[in-house]
ChimeraX commands (.cxc) that place a marker at each C-alpha (Angstrom):
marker #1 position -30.11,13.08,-198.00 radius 0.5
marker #1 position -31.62,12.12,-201.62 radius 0.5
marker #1 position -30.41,14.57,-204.24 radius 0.5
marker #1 position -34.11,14.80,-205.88 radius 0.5
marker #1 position -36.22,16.98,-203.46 radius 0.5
marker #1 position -39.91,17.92,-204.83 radius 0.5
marker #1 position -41.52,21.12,-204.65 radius 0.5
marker #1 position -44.77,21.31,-202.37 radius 0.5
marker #1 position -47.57,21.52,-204.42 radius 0.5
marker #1 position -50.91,22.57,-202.78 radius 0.5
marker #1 position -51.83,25.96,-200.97 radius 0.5
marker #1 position -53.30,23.68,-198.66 radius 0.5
marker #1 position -49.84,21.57,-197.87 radius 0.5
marker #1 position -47.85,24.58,-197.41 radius 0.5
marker #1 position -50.42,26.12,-195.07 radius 0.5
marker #1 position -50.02,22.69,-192.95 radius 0.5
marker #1 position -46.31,23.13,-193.31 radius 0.5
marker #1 position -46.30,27.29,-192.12 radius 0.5
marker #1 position -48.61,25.75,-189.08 radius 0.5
marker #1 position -46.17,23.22,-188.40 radius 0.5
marker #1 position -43.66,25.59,-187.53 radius 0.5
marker #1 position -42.93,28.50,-185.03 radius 0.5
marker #1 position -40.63,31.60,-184.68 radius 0.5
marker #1 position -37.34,31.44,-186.80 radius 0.5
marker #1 position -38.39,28.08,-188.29 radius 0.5
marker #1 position -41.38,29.30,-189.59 radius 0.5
marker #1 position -40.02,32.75,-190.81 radius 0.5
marker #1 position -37.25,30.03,-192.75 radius 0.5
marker #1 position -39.72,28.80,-194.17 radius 0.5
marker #1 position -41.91,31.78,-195.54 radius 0.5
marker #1 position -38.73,33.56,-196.89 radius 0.5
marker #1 position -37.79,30.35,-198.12 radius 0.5
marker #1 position -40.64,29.93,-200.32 radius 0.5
marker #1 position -40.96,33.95,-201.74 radius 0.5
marker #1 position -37.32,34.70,-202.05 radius 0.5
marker #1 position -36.71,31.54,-204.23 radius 0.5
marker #1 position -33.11,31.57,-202.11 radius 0.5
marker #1 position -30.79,28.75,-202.66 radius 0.5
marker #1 position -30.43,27.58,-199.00 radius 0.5
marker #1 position -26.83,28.74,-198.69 radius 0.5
marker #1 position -28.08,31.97,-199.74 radius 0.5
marker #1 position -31.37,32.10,-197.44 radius 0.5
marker #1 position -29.36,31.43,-194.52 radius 0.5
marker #1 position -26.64,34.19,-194.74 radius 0.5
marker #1 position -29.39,36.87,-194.07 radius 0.5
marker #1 position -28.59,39.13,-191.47 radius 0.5
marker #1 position -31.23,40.74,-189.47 radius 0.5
marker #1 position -30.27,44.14,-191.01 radius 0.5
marker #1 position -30.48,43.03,-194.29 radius 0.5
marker #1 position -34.28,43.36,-194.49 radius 0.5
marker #1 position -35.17,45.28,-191.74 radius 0.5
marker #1 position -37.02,47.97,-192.49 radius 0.5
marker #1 position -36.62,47.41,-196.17 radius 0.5
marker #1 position -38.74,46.88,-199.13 radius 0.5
marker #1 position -36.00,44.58,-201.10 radius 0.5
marker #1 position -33.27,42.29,-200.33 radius 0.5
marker #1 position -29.78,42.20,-202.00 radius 0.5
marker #1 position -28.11,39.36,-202.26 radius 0.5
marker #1 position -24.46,38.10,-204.07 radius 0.5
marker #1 position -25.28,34.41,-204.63 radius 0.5
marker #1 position -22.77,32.38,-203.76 radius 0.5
marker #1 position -23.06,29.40,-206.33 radius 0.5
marker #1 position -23.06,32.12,-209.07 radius 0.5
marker #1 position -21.28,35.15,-207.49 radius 0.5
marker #1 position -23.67,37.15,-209.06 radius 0.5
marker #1 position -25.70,40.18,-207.11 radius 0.5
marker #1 position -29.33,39.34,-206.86 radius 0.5
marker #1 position -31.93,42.04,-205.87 radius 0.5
marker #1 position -35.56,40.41,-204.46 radius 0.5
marker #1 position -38.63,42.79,-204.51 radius 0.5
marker #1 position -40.13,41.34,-200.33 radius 0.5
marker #1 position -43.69,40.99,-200.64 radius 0.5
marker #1 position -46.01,42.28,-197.92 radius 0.5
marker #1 position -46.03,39.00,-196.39 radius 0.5
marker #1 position -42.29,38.51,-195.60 radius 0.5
marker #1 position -42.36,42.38,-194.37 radius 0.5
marker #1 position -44.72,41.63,-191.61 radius 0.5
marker #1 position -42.92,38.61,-190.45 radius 0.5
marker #1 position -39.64,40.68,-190.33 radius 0.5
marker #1 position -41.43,43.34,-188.82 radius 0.5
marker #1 position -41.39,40.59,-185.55 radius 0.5
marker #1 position -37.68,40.06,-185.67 radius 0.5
marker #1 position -35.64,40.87,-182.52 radius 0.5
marker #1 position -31.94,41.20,-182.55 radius 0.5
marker #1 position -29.06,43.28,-183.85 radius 0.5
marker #1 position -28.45,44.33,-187.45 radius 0.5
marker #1 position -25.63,42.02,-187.84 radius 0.5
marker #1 position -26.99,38.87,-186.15 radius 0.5
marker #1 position -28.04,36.33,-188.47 radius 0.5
marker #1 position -32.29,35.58,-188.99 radius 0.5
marker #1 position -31.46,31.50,-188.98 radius 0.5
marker #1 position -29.07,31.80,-185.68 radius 0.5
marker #1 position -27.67,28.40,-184.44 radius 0.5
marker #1 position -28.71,28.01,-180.62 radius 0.5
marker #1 position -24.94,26.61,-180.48 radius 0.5
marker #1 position -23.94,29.61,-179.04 radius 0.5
marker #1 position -22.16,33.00,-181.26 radius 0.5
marker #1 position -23.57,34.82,-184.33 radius 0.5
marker #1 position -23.82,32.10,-186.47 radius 0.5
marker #1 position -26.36,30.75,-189.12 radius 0.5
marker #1 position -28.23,27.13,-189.00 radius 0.5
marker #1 position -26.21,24.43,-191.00 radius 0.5
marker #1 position -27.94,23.55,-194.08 radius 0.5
marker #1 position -28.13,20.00,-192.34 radius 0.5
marker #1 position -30.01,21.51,-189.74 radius 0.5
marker #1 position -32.44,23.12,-191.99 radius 0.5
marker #1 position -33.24,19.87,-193.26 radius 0.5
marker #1 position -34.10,18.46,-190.09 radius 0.5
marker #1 position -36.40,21.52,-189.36 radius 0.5
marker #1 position -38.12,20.90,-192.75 radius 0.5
marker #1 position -38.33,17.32,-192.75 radius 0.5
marker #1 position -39.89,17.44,-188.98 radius 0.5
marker #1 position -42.30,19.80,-189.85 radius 0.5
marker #1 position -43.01,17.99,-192.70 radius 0.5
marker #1 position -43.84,14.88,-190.83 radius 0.5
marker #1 position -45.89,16.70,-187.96 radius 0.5
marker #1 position -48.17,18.55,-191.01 radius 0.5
marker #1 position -48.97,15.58,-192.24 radius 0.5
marker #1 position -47.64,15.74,-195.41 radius 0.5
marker #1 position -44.17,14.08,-195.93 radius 0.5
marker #1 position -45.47,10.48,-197.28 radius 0.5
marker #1 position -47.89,12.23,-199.77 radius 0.5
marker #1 position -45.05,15.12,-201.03 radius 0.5
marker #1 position -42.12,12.64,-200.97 radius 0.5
marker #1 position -38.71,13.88,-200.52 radius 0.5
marker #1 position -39.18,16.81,-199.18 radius 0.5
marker #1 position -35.31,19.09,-198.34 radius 0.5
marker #1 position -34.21,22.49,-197.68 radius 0.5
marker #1 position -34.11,22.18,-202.36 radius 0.5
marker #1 position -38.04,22.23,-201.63 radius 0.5
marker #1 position -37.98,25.75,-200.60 radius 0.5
marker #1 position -36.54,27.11,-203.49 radius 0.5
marker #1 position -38.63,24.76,-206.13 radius 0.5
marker #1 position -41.86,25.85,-204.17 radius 0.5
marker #1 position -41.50,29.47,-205.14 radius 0.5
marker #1 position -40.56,28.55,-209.05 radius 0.5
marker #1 position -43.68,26.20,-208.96 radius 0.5
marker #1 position -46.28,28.77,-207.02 radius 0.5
marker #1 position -44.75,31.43,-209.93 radius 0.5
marker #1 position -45.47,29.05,-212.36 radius 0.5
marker #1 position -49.19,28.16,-211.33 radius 0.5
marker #1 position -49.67,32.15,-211.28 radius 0.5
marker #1 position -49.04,32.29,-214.92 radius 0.5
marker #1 position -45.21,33.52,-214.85 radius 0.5
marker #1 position -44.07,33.11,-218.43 radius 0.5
marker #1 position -41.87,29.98,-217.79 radius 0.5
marker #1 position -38.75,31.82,-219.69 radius 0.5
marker #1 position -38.89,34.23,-216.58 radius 0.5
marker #1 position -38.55,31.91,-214.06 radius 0.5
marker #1 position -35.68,30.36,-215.92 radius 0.5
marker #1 position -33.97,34.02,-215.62 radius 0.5
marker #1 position -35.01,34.13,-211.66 radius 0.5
marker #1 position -33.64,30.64,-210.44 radius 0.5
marker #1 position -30.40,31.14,-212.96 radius 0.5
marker #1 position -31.62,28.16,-215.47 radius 0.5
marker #1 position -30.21,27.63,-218.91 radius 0.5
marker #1 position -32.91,26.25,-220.70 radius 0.5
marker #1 position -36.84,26.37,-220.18 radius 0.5
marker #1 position -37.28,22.65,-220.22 radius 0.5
marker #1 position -34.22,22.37,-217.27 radius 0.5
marker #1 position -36.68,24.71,-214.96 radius 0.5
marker #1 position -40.01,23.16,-216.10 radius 0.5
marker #1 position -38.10,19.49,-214.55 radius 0.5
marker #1 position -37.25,21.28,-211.43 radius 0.5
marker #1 position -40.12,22.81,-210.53 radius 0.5
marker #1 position -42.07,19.56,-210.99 radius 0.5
marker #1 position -44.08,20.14,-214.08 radius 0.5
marker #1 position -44.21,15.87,-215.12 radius 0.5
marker #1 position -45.70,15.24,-218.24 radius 0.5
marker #1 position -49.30,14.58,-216.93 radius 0.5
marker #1 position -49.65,18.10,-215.52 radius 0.5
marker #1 position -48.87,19.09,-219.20 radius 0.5
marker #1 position -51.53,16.61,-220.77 radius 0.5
marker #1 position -53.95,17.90,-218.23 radius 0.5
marker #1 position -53.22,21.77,-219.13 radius 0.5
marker #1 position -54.03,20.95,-223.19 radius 0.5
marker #1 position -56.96,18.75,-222.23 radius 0.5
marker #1 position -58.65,21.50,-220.20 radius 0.5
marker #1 position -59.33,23.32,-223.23 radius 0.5
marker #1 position -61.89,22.90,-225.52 radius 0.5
marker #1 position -63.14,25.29,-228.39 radius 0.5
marker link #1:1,2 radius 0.2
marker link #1:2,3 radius 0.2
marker link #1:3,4 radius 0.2
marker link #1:4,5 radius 0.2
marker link #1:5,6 radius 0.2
marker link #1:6,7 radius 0.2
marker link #1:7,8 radius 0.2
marker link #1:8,9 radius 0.2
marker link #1:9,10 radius 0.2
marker link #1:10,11 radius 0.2
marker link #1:11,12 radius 0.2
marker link #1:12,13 radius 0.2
marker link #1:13,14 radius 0.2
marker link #1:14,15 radius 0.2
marker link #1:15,16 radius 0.2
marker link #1:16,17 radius 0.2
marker link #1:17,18 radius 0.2
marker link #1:18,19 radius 0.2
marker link #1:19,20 radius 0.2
marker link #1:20,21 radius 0.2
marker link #1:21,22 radius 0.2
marker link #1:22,23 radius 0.2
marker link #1:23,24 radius 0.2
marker link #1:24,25 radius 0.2
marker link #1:25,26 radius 0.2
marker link #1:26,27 radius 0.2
marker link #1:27,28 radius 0.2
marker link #1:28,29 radius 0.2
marker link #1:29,30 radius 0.2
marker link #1:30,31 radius 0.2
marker link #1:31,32 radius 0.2
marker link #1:32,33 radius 0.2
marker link #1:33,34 radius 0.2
marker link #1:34,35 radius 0.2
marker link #1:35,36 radius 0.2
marker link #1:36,37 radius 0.2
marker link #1:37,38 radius 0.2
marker link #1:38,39 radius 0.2
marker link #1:39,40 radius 0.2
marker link #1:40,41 radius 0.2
marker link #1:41,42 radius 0.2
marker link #1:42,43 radius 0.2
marker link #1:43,44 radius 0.2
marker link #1:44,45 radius 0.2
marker link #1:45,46 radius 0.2
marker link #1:46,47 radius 0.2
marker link #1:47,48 radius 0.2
marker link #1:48,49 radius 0.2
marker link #1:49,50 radius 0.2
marker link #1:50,51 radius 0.2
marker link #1:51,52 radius 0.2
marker link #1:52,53 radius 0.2
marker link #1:53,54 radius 0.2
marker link #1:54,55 radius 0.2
marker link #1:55,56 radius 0.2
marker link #1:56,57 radius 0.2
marker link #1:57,58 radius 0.2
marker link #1:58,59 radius 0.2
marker link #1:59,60 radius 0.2
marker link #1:60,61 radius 0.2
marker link #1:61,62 radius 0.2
marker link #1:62,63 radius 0.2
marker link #1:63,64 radius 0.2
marker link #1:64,65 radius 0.2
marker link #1:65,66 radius 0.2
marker link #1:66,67 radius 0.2
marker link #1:67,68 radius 0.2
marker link #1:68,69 radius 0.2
marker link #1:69,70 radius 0.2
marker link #1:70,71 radius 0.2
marker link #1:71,72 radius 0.2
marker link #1:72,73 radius 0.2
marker link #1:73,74 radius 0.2
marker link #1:74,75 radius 0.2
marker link #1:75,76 radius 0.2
marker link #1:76,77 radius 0.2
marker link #1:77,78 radius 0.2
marker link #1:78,79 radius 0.2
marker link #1:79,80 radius 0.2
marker link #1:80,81 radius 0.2
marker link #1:81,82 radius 0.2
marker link #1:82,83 radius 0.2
marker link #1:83,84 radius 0.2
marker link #1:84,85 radius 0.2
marker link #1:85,86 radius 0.2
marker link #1:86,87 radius 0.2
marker link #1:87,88 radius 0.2
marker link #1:88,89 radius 0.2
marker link #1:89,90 radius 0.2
marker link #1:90,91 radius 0.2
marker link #1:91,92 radius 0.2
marker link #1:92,93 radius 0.2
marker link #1:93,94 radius 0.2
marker link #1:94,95 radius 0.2
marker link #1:95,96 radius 0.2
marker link #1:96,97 radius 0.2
marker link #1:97,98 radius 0.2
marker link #1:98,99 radius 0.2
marker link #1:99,100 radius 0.2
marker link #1:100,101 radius 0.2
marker link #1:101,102 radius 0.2
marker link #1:102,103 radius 0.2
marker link #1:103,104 radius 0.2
marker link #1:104,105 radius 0.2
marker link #1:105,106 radius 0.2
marker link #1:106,107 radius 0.2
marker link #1:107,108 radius 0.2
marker link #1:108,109 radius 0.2
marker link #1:109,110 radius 0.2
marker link #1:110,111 radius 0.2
marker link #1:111,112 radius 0.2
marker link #1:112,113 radius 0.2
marker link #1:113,114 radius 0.2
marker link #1:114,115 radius 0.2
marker link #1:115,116 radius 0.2
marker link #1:116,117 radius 0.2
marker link #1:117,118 radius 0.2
marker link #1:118,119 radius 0.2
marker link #1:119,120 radius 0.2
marker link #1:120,121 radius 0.2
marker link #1:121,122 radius 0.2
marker link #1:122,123 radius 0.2
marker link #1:123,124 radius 0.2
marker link #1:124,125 radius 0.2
marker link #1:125,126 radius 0.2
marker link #1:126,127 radius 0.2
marker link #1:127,128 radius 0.2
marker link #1:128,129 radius 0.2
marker link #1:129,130 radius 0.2
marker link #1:130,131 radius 0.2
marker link #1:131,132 radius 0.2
marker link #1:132,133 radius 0.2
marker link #1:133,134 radius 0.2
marker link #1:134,135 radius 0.2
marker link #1:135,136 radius 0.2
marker link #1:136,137 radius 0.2
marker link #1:137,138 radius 0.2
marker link #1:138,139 radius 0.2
marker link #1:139,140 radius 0.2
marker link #1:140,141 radius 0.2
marker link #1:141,142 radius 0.2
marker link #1:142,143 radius 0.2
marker link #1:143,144 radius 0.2
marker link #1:144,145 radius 0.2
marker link #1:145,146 radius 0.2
marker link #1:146,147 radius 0.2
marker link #1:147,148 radius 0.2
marker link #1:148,149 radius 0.2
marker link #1:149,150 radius 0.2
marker link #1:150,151 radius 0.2
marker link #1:151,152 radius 0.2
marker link #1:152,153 radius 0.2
marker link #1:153,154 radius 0.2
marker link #1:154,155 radius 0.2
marker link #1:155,156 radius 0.2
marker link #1:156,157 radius 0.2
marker link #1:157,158 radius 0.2
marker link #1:158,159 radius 0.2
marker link #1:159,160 radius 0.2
marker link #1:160,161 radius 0.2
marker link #1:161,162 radius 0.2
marker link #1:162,163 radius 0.2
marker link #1:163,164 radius 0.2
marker link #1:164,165 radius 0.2
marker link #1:165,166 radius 0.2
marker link #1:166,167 radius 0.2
marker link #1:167,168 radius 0.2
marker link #1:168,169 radius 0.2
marker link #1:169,170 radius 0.2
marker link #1:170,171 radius 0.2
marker link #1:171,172 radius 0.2
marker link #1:172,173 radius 0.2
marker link #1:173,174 radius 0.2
marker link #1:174,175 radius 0.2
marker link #1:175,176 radius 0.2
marker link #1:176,177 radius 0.2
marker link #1:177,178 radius 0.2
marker link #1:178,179 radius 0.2
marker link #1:179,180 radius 0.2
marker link #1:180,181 radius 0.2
view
């Protein structure tokens, strides 16, 4: 596994990756990409930690700190279809007991569906990283002030999210050339 995973770009390439998966990988997938979760994080979630509820709290582990994620409507209804106790985990390994996915495992998931949608070759390395830089860059495109998406994914500096998220150079040159007075 590559260390530099990009974010996925295009409404249209993440619809072809959400139809490229099923069930719990799927669901991975869609909380994923609106919780902004590192992938240690996302795969901790117990069934009763979002059941039923309009928000998510979470203690990172990386930072230790307690996070506390607003769901939107669309991670709601997918929890809505969840089945299982409180305290099993969303991700569950098939191996057998109540335990999560390894984050290895994830990457197979998302690198598989990635191939079957059709868009691995034209996203690049794609990883479970992808997830997480997906959300910054959707927030980004929707005109989140880029300081507040350095306070959401935990960045020190502006310029340190604007890299992760993907924002190259060109995309900036584009953004001044598209206005004219």
């Amino acid at each position: 596994m590559s260390n530099e995973v990009n974010p996925i770009k295009s409404d249209r390439d993440i619809a072809k990756m959400k139809a490229a998966l099923h069930g719990r990988n799927r669901l991975m997938f869609v909380m994923g990409v609106s919780l902004g979760l590192r992938i240690s994080d996302l795969l901790e979630i117990k069934i009763g930690d979002v059941r039923g509820k309009t928000e998510l709290v979470v203690t990172e582990t990386k930072t230790k700190k307690p996070r506390r994620i607003k769901l939107s409507k669309t991670v709601i209804a997918e929890v809505k279809k969840l089945e299982g106790a409180d305290d099993e985990y969303i991700f569950r390994s098939r191996q057998g007991g109540n335990k999560p996915i390894s984050r290895v495992q994830a990457y197979r998931i998302l690198n598989e569906a990635a191939e079957r949608a059709g868009i691995a070759d034209k996203i690049g390395a794609i990883g479970t990283h992808s997830l997480r830089k997906t959300f910054g860059f959707k927030l980004y495109t929707q005109g989140i002030d880029v300081t507040r998406i350095m306070a959401i994914l935990n960045h020190s500096t502006p310029a340190m999210t604007l890299k992760y998220i993907g924002i190259t150079r060109d995309e900036i040159d584009a953004a001044y050339e598209a206005i004219e007075v």
